[in-house]
Backbone as CSV, one residue per row, in Angstrom:
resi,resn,N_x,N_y,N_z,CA_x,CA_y,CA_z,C_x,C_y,C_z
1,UNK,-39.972,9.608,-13.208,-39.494,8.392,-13.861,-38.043,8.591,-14.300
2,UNK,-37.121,7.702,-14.307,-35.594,7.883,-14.349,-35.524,7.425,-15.742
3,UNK,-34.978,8.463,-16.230,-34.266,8.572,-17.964,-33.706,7.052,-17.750
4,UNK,-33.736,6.123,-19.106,-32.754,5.145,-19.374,-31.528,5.391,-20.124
5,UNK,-30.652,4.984,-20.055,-29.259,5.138,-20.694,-29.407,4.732,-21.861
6,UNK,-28.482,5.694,-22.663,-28.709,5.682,-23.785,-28.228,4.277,-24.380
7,UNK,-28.056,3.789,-25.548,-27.621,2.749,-25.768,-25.825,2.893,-26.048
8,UNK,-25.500,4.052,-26.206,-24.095,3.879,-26.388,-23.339,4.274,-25.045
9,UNK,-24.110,4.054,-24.212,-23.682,4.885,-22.892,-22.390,4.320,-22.315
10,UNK,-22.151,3.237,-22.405,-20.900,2.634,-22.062,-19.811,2.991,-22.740
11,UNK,-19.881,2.757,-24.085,-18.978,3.941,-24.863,-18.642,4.659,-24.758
12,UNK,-19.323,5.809,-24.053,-19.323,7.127,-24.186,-18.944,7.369,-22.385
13,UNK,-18.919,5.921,-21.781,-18.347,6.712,-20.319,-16.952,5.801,-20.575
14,UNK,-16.597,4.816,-21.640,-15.520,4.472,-21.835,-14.392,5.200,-22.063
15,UNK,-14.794,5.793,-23.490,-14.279,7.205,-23.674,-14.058,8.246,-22.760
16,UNK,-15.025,8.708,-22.208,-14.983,9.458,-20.855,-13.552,9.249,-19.971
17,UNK,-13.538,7.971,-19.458,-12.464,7.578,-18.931,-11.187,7.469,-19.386
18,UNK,-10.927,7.278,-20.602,-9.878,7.215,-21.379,-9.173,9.067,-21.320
19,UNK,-10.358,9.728,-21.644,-9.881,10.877,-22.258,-9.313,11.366,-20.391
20,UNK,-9.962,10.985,-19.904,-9.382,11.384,-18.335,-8.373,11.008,-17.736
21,UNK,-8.152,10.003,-17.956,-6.957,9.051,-18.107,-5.758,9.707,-18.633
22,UNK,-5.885,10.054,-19.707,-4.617,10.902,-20.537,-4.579,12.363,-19.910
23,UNK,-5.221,12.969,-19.273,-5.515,14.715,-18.307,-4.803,14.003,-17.419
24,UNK,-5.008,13.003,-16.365,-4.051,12.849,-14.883,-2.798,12.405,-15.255
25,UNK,-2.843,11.459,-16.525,-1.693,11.046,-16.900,-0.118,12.303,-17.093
26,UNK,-0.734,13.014,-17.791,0.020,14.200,-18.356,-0.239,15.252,-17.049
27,UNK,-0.637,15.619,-16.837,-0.839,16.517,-15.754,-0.699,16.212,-13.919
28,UNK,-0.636,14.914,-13.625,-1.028,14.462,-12.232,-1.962,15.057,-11.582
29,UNK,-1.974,14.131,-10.540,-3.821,13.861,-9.837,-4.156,15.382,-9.380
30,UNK,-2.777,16.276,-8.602,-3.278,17.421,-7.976,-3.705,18.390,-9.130
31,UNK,-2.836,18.518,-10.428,-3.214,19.629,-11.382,-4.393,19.935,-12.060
32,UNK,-4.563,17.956,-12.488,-5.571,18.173,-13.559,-7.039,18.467,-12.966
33,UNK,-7.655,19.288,-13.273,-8.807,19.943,-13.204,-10.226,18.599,-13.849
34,UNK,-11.257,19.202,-12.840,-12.463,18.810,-13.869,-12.686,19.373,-15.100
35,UNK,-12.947,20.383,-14.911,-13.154,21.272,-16.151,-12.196,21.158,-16.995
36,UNK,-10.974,20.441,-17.087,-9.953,20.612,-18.102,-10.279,18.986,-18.324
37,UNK,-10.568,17.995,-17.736,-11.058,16.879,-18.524,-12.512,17.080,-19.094
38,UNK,-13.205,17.687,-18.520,-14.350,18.054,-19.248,-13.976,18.504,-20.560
39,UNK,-13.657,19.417,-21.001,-13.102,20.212,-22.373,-12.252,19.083,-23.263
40,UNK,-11.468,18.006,-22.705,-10.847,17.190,-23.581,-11.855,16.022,-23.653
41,UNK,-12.868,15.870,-23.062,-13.584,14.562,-23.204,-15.216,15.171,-23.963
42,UNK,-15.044,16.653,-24.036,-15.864,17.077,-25.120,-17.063,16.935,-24.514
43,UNK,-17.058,17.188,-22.772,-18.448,17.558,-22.360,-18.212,18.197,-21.331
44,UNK,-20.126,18.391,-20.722,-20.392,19.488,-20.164,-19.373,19.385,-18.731
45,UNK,-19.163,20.194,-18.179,-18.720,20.192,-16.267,-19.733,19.506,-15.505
46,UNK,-21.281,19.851,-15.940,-22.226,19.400,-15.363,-22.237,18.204,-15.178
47,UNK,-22.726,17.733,-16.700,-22.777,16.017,-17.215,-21.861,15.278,-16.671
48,UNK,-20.220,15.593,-15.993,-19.077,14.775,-15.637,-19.566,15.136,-14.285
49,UNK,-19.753,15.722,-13.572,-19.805,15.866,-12.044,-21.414,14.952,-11.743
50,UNK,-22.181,14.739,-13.115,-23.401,14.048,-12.672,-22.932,12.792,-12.644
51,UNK,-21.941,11.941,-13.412,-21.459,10.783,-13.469,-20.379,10.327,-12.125
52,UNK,-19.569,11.468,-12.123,-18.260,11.006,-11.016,-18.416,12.725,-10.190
53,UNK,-19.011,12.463,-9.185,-19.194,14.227,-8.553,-18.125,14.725,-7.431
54,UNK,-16.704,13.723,-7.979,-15.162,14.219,-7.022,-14.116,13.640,-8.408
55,UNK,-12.949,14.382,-7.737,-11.959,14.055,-8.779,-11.702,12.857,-8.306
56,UNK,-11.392,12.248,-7.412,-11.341,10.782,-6.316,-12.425,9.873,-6.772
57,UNK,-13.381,10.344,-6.821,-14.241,9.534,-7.833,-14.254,8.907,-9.055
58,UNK,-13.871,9.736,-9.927,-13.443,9.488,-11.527,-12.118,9.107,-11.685
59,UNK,-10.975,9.077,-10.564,-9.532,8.686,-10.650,-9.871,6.628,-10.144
60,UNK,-10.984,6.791,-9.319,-11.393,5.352,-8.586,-11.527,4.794,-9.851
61,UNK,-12.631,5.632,-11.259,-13.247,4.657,-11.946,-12.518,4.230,-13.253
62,UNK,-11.649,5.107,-13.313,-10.242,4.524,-13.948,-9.841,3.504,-13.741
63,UNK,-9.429,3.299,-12.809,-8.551,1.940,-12.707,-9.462,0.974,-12.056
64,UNK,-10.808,1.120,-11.600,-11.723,-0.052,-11.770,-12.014,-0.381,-12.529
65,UNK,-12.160,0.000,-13.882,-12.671,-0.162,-15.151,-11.437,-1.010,-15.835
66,UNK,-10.391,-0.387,-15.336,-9.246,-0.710,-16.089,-8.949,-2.691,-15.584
67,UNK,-9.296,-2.675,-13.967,-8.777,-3.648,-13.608,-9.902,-4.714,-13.975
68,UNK,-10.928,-3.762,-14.418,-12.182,-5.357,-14.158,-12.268,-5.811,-15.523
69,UNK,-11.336,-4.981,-16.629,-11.565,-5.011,-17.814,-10.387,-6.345,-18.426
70,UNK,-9.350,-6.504,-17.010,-8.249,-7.412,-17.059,-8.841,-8.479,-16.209
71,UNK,-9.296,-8.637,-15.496,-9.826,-9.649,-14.713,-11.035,-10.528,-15.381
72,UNK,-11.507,-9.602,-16.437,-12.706,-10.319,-17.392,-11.638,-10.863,-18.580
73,UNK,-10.710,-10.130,-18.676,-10.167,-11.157,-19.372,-9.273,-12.239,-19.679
74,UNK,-8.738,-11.980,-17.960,-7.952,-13.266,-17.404,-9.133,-14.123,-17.427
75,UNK,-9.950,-14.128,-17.216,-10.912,-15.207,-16.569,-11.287,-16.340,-18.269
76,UNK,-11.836,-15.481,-18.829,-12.153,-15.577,-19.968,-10.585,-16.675,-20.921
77,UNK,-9.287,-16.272,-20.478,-8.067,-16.837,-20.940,-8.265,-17.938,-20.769
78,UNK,-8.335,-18.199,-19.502,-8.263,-19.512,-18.081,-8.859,-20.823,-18.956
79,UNK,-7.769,-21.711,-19.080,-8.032,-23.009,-19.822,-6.817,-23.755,-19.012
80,UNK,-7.852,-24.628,-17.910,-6.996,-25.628,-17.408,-6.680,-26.961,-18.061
81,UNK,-7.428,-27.358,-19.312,-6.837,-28.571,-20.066,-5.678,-27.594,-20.650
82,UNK,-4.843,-26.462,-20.992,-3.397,-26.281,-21.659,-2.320,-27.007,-20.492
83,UNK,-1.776,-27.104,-20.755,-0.202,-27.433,-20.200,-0.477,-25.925,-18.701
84,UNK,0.064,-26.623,-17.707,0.248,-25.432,-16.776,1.279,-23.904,-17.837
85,UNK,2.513,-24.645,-17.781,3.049,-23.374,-18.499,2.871,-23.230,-19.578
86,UNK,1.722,-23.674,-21.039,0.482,-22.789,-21.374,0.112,-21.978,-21.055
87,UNK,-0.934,-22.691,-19.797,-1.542,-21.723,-19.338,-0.841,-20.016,-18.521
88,UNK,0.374,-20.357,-18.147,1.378,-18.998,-17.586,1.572,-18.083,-18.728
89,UNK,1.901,-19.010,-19.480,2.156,-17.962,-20.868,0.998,-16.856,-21.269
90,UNK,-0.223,-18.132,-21.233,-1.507,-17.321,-21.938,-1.688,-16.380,-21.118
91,UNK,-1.887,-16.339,-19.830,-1.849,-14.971,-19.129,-1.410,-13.967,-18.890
92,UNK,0.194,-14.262,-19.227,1.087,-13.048,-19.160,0.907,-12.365,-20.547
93,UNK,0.535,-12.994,-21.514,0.252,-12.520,-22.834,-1.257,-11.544,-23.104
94,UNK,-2.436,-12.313,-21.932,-3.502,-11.118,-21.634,-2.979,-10.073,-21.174
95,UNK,-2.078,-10.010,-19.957,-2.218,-8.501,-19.474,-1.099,-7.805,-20.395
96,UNK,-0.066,-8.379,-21.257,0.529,-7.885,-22.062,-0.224,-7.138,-23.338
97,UNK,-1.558,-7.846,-23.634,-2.031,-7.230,-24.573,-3.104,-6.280,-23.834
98,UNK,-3.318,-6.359,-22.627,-4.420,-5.513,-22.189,-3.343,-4.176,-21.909
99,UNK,-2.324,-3.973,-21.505,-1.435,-2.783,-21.184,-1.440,-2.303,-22.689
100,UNK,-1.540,-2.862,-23.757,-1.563,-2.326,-25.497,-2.366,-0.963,-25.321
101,UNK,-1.480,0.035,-25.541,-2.520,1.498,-25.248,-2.699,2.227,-23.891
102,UNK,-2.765,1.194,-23.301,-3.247,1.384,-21.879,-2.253,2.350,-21.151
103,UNK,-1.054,3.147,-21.338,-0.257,3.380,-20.256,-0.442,4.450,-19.590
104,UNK,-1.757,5.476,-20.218,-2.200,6.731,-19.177,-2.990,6.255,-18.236
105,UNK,-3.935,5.078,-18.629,-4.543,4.066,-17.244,-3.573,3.656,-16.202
106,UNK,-2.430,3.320,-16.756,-1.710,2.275,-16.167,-0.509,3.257,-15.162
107,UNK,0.011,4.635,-15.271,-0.124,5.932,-14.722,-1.016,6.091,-13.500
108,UNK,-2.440,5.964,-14.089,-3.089,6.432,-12.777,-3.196,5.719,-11.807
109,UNK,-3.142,4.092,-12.213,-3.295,3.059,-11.180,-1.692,3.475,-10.452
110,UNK,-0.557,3.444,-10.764,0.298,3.415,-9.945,0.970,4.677,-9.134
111,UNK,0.120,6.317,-9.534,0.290,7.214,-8.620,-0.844,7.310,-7.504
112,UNK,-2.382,6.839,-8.007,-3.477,7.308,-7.295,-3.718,7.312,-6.017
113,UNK,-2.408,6.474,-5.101,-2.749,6.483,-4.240,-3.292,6.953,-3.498
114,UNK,-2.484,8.608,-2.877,-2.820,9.614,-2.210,-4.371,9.952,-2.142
115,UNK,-4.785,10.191,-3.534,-6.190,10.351,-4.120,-7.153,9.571,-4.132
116,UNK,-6.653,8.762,-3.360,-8.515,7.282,-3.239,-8.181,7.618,-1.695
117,UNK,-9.576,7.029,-1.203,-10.274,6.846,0.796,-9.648,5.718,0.463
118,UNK,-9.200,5.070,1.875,-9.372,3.984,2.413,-10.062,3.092,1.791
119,UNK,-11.715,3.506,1.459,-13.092,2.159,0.898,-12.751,2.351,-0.443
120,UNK,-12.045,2.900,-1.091,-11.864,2.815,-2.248,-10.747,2.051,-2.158
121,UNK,-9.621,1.921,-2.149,-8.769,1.483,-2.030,-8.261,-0.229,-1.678
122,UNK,-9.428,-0.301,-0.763,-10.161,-1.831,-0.524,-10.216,-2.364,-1.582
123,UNK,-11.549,-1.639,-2.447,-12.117,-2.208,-3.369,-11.167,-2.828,-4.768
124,UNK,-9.938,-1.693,-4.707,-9.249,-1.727,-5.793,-8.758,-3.165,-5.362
125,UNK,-8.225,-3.108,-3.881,-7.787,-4.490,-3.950,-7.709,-5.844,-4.247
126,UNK,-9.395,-5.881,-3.673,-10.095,-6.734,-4.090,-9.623,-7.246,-5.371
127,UNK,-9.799,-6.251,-6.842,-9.615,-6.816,-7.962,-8.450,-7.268,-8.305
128,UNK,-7.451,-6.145,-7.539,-5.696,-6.599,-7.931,-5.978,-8.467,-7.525
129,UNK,-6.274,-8.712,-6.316,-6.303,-9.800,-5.693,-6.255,-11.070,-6.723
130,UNK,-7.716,-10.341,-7.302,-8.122,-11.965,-7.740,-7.288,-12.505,-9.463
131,UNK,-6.784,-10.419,-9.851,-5.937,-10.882,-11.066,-4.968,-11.654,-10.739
132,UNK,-4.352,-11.333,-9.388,-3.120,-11.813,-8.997,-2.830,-13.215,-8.989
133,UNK,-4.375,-13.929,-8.170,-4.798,-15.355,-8.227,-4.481,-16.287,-9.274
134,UNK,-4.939,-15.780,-10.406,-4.780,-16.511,-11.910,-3.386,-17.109,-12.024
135,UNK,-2.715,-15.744,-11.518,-1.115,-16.750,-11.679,-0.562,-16.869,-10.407
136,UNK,-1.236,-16.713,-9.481,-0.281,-17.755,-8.395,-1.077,-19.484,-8.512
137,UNK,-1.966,-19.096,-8.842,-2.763,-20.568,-9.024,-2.104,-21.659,-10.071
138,UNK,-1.810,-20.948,-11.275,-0.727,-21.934,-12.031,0.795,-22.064,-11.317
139,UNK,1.360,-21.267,-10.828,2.568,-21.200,-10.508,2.854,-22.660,-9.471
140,UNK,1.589,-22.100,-7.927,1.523,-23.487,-7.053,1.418,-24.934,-7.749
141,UNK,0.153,-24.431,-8.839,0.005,-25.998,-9.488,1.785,-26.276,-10.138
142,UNK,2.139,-25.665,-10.416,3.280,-26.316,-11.311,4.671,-26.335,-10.291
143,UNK,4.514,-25.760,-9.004,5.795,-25.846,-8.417,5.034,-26.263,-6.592
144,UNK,4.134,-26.456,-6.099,3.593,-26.771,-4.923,4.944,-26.676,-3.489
145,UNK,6.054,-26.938,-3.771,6.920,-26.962,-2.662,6.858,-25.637,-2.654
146,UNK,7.187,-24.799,-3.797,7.071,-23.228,-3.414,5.947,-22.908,-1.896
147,UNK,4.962,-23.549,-1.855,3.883,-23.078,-0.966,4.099,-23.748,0.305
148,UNK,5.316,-24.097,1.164,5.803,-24.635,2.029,5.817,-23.963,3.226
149,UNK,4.778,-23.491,4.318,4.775,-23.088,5.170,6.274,-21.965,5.989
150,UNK,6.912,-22.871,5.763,8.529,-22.645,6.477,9.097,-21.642,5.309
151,UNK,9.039,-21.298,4.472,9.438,-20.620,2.999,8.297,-20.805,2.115
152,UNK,7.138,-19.604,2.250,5.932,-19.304,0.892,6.783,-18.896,0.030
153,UNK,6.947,-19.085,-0.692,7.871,-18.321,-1.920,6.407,-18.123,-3.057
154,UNK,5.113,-18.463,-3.270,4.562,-18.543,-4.115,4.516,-17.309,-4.728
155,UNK,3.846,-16.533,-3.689,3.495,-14.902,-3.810,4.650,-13.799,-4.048
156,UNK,5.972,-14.257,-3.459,7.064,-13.360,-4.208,7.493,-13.789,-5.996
157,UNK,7.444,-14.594,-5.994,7.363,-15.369,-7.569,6.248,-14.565,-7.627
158,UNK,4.960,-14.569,-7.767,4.161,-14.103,-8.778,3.999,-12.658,-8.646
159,UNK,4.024,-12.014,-7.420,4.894,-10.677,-7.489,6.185,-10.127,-8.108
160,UNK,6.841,-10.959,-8.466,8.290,-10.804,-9.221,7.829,-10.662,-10.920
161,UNK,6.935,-11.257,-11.127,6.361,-11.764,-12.617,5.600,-10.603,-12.670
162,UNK,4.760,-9.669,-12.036,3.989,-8.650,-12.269,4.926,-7.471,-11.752
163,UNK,6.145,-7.888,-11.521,7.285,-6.540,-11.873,7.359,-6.528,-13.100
164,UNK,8.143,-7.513,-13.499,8.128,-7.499,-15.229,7.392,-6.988,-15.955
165,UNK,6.105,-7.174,-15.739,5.077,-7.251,-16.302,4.431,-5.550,-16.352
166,UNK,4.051,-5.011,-15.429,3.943,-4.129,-14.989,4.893,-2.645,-15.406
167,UNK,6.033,-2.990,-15.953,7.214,-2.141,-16.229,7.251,-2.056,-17.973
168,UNK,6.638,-2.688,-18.462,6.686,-2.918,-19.814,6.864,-1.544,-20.434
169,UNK,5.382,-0.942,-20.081,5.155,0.503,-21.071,6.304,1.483,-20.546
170,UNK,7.233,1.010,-20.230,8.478,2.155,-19.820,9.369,2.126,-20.719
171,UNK,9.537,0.525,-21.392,10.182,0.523,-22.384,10.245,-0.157,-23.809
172,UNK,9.127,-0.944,-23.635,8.384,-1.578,-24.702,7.900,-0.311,-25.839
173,UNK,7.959,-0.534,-27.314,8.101,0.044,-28.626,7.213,-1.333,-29.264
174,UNK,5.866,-0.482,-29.802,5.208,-1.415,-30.417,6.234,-1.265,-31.919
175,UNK,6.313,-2.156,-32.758,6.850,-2.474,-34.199,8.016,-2.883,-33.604
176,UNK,9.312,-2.676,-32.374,10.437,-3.116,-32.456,10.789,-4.084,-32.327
177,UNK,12.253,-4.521,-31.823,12.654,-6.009,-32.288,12.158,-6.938,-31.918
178,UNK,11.442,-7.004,-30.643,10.518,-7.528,-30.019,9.208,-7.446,-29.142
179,UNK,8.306,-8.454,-29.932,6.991,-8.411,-30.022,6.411,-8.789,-28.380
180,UNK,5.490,-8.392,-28.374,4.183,-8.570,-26.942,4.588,-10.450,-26.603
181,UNK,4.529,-10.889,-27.818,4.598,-12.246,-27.750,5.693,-12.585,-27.227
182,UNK,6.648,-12.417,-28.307,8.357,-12.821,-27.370,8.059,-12.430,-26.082
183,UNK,8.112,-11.030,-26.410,8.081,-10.814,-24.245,7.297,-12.037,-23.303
184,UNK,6.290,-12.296,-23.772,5.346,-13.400,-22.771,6.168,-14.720,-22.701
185,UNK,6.522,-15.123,-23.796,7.841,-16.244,-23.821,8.715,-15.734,-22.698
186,UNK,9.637,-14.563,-23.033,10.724,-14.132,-21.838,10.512,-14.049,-20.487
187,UNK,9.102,-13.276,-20.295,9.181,-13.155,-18.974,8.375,-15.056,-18.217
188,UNK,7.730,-15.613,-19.022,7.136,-16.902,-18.517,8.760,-17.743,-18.227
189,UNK,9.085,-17.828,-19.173,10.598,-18.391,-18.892,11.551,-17.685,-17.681
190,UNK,12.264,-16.788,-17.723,12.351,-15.935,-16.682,12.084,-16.311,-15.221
191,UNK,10.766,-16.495,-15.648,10.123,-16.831,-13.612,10.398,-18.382,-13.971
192,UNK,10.138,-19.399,-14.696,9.764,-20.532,-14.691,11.476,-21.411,-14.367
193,UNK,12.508,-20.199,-15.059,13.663,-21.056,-15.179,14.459,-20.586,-13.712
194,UNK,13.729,-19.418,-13.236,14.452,-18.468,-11.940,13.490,-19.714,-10.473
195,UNK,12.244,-19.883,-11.105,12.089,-20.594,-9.733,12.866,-21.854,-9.413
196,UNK,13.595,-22.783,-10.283,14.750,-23.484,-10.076,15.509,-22.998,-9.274
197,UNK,16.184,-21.819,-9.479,17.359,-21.458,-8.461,16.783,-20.962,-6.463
198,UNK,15.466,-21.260,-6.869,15.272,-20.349,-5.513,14.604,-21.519,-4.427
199,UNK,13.858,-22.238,-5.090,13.419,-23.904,-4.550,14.306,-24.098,-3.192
């Protein structure tokens, strides 16, 4: 009969991930050891190789966790009665507050390459995909010529917006002159006043 999970078990593989997160972060994918995230996540070698039994494994569940944890909460944002650019704002302001903390996750998503298969790599896509959706979906609604066969411009716009976006924890200072918020103002404006010039 198969043991049930404990009740804090999500917690405790949350944590798991976090504390692993900060080992590849600081160390990169080739150095950091199992056994040396084992020892910082305060368990056995065993118990982690019974959960994720490759380092490619546990580097995958990083940034699946990470991405499905943004995609639940884009979704969750998503209010099509706001104003379209409302709604741009409110989103750039989720993944602004979901990167809050996040930047040894946010590390592994953008070296791991090397270190995921192919079917992993898919999968990741998949999720980038559908975060990506949220705001090309307001963007078309609010600018539709952008999506003009002869010149798509939609997808470089909302790729341009998740540069911004994406670059934050390089130089963003929580307490300084400016807040998570301003930024979501700057960068929504930014794309909103830049897609004028490019039309």
């Amino acid at each position: 009969m198969a043991r049930t999970r404990a009740n804090d078990f999500e917690e405790k593989r949350h944590n798991l991930l976090l504390d692993a997160a900060r080992v590849f972060a600081s160390q990169g994918m080739e150095k950091a050891s199992m056994s040396q995230i084992a020892r910082e996540a305060g368990v056995s070698k065993s118990l982690l190789y019974h959960y994720y039994p490759s380092k490619d494994a546990l580097i995958f569940a990083i940034i699946e966790a990470h991405l499905e944890d943004l995609n639940a909460a884009l979704a969750e944002a998503t209010d099509t009665s706001l104003p379209p650019r409302a709604q741009l704002k409110a989103l750039v302001m989720v993944v602004l507050t979901a990167y809050r903390g996040a930047d040894d996750q946010h590390k592994v998503q953008l070296n791991a390459g090397p270190a995921l298969s192919d079917a992993q790599k898919a999968e990741l896509t998949k999720l980038e995909r559908k975060i990506v959706e949220y705001f090309s979906n307001v963007i078309r609604t609010m600018h539709p010529e952008l999506d003009r066969p002869e010149r798509p411009l939609v997808m470089p716009v909302t790729m341009s917006l998740f540069g911004m976006m994406n670059w934050v924890y390089m130089w963003f200072k929580e307490g300084g002159p400016i807040s998570r918020e301003d930024y979501a103002e700057v960068a929504t404006t930014l794309i909103l006043e830049g897609i004028k010039g490019v039309r």
